[in-house]
N, C-alpha and C positions, 0 to 999 in steps of 0.2 A: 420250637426254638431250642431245650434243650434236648432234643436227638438232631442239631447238629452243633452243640459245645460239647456234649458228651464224650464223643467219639474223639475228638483230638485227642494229642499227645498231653500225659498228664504234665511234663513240663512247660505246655503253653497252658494249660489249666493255674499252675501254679502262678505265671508269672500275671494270666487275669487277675488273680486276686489277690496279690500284691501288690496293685495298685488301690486297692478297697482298703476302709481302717480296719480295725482293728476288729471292732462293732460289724463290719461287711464279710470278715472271715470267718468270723462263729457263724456269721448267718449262712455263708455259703456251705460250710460246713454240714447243717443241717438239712441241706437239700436235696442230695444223694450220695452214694456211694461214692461216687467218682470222686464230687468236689472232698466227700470227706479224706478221702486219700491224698489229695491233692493239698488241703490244709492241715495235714496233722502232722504234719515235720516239719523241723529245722525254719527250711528255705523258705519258706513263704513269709515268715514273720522276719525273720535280716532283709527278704527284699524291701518287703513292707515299710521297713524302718528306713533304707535307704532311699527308696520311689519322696516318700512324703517329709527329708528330713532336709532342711538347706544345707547348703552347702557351705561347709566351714569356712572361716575368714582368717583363720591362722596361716602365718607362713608356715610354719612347722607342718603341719597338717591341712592340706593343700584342696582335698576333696573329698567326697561321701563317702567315695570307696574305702580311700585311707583308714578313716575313723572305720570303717569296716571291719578291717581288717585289723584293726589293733584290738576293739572288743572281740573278735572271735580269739585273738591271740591269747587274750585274758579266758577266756571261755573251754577255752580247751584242757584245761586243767577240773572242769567242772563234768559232772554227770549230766549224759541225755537232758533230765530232766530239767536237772537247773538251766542249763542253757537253753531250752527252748522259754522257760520261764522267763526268762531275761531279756531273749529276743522280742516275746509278748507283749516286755511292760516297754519295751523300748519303741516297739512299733505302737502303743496305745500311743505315749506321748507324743513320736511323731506325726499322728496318722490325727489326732484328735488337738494337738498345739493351738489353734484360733479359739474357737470352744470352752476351750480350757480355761483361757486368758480372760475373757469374757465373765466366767463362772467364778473368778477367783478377784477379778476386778467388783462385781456387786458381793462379793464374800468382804472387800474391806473397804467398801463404800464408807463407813464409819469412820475410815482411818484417812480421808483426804484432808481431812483442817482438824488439826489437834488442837486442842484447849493449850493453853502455859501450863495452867496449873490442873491437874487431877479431880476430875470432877463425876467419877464413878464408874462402875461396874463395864460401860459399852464401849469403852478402850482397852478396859483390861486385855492383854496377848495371851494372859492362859485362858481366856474362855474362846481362841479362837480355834474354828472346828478343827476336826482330823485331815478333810479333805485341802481345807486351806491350807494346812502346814505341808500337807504331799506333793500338794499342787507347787509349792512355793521349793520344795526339796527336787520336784523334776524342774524346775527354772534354775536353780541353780547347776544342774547336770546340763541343761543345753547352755549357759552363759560357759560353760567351761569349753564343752565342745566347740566356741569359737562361735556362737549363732546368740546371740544379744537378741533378750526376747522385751525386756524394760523399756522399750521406746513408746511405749501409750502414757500421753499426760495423766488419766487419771488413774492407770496404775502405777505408775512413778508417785505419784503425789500421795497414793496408800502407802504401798512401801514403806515411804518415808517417814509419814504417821507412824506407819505401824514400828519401824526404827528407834523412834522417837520415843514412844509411849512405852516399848521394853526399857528405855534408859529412866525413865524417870525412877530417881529414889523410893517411891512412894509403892514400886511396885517390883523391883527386881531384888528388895530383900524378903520379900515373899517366895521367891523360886531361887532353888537349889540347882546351884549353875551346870548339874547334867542336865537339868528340863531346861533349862532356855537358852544356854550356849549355843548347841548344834543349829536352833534356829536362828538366832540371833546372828549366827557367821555367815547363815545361805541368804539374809535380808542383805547383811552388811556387803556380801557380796556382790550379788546382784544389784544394788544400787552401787556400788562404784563403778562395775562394768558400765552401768546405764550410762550415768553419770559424765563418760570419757565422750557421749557421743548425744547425750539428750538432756540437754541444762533445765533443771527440774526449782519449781520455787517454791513450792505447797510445803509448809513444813519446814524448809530447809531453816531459817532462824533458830530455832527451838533445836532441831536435831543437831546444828552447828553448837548451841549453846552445851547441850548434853554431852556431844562427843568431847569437848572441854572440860568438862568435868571429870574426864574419868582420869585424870590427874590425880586426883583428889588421893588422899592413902585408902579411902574407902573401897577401891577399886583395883588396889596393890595384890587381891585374888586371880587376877587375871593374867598374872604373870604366868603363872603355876601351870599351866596349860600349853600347847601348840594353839587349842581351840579359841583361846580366850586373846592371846598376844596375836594372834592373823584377827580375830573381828575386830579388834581396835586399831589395828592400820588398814583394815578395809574400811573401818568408819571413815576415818581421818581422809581417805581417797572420795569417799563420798562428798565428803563437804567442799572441800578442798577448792575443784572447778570452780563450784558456784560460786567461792568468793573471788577468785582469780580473773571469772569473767563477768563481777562488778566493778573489777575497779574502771573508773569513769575515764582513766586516759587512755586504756587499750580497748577498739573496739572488736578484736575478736580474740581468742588464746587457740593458735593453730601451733603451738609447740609442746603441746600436752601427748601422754604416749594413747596411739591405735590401739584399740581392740586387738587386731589381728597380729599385729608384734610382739605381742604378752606370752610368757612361756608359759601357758597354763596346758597345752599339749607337749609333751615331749618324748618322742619316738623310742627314744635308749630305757624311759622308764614307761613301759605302757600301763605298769598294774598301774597306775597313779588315776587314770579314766574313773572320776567317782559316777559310776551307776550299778543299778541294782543285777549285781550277780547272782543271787540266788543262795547268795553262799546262806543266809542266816534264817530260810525256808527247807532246811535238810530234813529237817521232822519232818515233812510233808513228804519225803521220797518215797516212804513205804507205800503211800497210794495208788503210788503210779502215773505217769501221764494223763490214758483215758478213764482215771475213775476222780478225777477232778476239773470241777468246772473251771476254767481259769479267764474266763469270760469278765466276771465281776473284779479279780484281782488285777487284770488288767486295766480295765479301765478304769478303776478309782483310782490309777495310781498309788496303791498302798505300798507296795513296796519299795519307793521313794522315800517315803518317809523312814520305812522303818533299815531300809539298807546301813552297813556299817560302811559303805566306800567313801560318802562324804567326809567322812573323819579320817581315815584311814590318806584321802587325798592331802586336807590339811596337813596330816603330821609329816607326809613326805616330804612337802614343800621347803621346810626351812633348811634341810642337811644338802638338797640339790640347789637351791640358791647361795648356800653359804661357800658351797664349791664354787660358784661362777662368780662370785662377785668382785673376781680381779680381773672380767672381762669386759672390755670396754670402755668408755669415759661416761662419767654419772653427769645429769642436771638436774637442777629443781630450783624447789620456791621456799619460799619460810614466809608466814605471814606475820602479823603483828598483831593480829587481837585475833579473835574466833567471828568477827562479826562479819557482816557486807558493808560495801562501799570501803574496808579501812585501807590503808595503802600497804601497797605492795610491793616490797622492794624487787629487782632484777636479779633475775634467775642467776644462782651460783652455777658455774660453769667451769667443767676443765677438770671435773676428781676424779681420779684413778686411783683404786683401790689397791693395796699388798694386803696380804694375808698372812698369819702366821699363827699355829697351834699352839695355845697354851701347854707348856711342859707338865705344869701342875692339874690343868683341867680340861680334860682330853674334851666334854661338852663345849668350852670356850678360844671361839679364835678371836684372837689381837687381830683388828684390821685399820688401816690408815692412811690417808690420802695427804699428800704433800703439798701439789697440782691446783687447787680450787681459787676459783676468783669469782669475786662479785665487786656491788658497787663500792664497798669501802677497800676493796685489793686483792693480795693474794693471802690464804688462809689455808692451816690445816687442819684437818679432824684426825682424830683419833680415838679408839673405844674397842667396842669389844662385840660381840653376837654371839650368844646362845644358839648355839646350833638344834639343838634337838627341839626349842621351841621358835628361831627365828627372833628373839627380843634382841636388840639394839641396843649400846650406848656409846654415844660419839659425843667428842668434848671438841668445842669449833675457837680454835684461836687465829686472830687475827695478825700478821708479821708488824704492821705497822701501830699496833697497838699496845703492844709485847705483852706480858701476860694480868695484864689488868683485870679486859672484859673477857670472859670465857661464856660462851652458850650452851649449853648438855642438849642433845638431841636424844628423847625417851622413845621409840621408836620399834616397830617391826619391820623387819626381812620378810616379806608378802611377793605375792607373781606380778603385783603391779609397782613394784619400786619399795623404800625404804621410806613409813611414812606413820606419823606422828606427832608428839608437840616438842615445846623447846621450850627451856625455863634457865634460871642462871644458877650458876652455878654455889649459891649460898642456899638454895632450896629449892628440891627438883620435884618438889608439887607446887609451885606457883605457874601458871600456865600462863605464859606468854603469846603463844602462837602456833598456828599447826608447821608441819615439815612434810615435804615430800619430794625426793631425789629419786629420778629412775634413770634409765640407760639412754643414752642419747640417740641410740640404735634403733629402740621404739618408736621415736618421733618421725612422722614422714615427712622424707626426704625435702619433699618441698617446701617445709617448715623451718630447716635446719642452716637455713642460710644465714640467720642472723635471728637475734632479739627482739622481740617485738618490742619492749622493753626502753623508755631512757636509759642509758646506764649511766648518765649525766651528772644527776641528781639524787640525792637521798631521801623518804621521807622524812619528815622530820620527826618522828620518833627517834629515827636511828641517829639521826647528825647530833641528837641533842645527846644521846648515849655515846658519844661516840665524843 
């Protein structure tokens, strides 16, 4: 058998084993000359990645190839080395994705039914291993790529624990928000992606309760950051469905935004693609290529973990959203408590966004919407965005109300809309309710025809406020 694979052209050599993982190419590798030739460039590990990687769900970025072809674009600015390093951990994660999920699923077996209250050591998140955090850092690299890997109940239902159990007080003034931020953003992420398309309930009370608190001034740290103001509007997306499709008079929420319409690819800014480039493995070039195994560093995915692109992705996101955000017409929800089952008023509808740079503070745009209706009328916001970290503040008045009732929306500029709580305007750590407005553009078309929504009636929280 092999004197006759041998003899072929080593380009059909190559493209054999580019259909093998990751685990199939080392092995080929060691079996003769030929296949070693055949695996020890470039090409074999980009096919690899592409043979065994779905096929994105972004409009923006439309097919394998694409995403191809934007990491090579990013890569080319890197040495031999790195870039074959890259392709490596790129093709393990594709080539080994079910496996993985599996391995990472009994990693947080612990975390599908959290306790309320703190009941020791086997929730703790800093005792969760290495492999689990890398594992959880290449999930959050394919949720971006447009390939949503959160659709298994009892990894959803972990997650969420494990969400959960970073929020409690009892344990995140123990960690020094460089250790638990980075992870706590790829959790919070990944669970809202999921979220948009796999209504998850293990947990979600307790996690909804958490993300409500981070109101609180105990949590006014998290300003300070890009890292910290994106995982609390990534929280606030996570909870958000699941109360929207309790409430008991709608029985589905098909006006919620797609996966695939979310600008978390975007062509004009490629370096933005968080995966691991190699960049922060430079020490290791004096080795060489073939005087390093890179067998083992592929496939634990380590360099997932330790890549600096997921950060680097966040902090892009808010200065390219605050550019677009007078594109299009915004909608969304506001809810009235943090719970399930509470009612839910009818989605504000019809705001279009102006823009305008602060003269004094080149960080701050003044943005404001004229435009907006819900069930009590027409309304407008007005506030402001921190560009460099994407933080929000909108002040919601009502025309027919004049300026009596004002609502403050505390909020992030996130890839999935603008979303957070709302509180009144005499004290803007009393939580009221979560927020979350995105681009009406997101929602598929088929959704868009109308409200699911009374817009009849008020609950009566609001009628009595009102």
């Amino acid at each position: 058998m092999a004197d006759l694979i041998t003899p072929l052209p080593l380009e059909v050599l190559q493209h054999i084993a580019s259909h093998c993982s990751l685990r199939g190419i080392f092995a080929l590798d060691r079996t003769c000359r030929r296949f070693h030739a055949a695996c020890s460039g470039t090409f074999v590990f980009q096919q690899c990645f592409v043979n065994h990687m779905q096929n994105p769900r972004s409009h923006d970025v439309r097919d394998k190839e694409m995403v191809s072809r934007l990491i090579t674009k990013i890569l080319s600015t890197k040495s031999p080395y790195e870039a074959r390093l890259a392709w490596a951990t790129l093709a393990a994660a594709a080539s080994e994705l079910p496996a993985t999920l599996h391995e990472l699923e009994d990693m947080l077996h612990v975390y599908e039914s959290v306790p309320w209250e703190y009941v020791g050591k086997p929730t703790l998140p800093s005792h969760l291993s290495p492999t689990a955090r890398n594992i959880i850092s290449m999930l959050s690299t394919w949720t971006v790529l447009c390939s949503p890997t959160v659709n298994d109940f009892p990894l959803t239902a972990s997650l969420t624990g494990l969400a959960a159990s970073m929020l409690n007080p009892d344990i995140w003034r123990t960690w020094h928000p460089t250790t638990w931020l980075p992870l706590a953003s790829k959790v919070a992420f990944c669970l809202a992606m999921g979220g948009l398309t796999n209504p998850a309930l293990n947990n979600m009370p307790l996690l909804a309760f958490r993300v409500a608190s981070l109101s609180e001034p105990a949590w006014d740290e998290l300003e300070d950051s890009p890292e910290g103001v994106q995982t609390r509007g990534f929280l606030t997306v996570a909870c958000l469905p699941w109360i929207l499709r309790s409430d008991m008079r709608i029985s589905t929420r098909e006006n919620l935004p797609h996966p695939a319409s979310l600008p978390l690819l975007r062509q004009s800014v490629s370096e933005d693609i968080p995966f691991p480039d190699g960049s922060h493995l430079s020490k290791f070039q004096r080795f060489g290529w073939k005087h390093i195994d890179l067998s083992p560093i592929g496939a634990s995915l380590n360099m997932f973990g330790a890549a600096p692109s997921w950060t680097r992705w966040l902090c892009s996101n808010p200065p390219a959203l605050v550019d677009d955000i007078t594109r299009g017409v915004w909608v969304g929800y506001v809810s009235t408590s943090q719970g399930r089952y509470s009612e839910i008023p009818p989605p504000a509808q019809n705001m279009q966004f102006t823009s305008e740079p602060d003269p004094e503070d080149p960080d701050r745009i003044e943005v404001a919407s004229e435009t907006g209706e819900d069930a009590r009328g027409s309304f407008r916001l007005r506030g402001d965005v921190i560009r460099s970290t994407g933080s929000v503040r909108l002040e919601k008045r009502w025309a027919s109300l004049g300026n009596g009732v004002v609502h403050v929306f505390h909020a992030a500029l996130t890839p999935l809309g603008i979303a957070g709580y709302w509180a009144y305007n005499s004290d803007p750590h009393d939580f009221m309710g979560f927020v979350w407005i995105y681009r009406e553009e997101w929602v598929p078309k088929s959704s868009c025809r109308g409200s699911p929504n009374p817009a009849s009636e008020l609950p009566r929280s609001l009628e009595d406020e009102a």
